[in-house]
N, C-alpha and C positions, 0 to 999 in steps of 0.2 A: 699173279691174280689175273684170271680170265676177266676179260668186258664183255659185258653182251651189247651186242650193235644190233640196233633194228633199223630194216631199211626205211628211206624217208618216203612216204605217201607223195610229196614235191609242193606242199602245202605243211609250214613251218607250226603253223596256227592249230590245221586240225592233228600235226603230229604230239602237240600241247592238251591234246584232249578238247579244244571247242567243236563244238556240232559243225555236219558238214555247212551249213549258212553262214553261221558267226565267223567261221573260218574266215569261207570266201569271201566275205566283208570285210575282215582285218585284214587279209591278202592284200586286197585293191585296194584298199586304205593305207596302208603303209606300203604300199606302189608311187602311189601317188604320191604320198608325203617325199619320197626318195626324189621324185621329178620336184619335186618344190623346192626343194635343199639344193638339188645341183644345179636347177634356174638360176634361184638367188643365190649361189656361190661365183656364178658367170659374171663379171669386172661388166659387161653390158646391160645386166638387167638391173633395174633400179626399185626402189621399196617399193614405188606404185606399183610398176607392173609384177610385182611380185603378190600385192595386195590384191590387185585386179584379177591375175591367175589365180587365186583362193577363192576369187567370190566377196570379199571384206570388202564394206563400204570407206 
């Protein structure tokens, strides 16, 4: 059985069907959640400044 493979547009979001906007806001959203996980994965960084980096009071 054949697959059909459609090339990726390079946005995961708008090749899920969201409008070009919602896309690019899930995009840089889960960009940044990505830098927030591997912060707070870093044995240096501590809850504060993990809280701090988010914005959370």
């Amino acid at each position: 059985m054949d697959a059909k493979i459609t090339p990726s547009s390079g946005n995961v979001f708008r090749d899920l069907g969201f409008d070009e906007a919602e896309a690019e806001h899930l995009r840089i959203r889960s960009t940044l959640m990505i830098a927030v996980r591997q912060a707070s994965n870093n044995t240096t960084a501590t809850r504060i400044t993990s809280r701090t980096f988010c914005l959370l009071p």
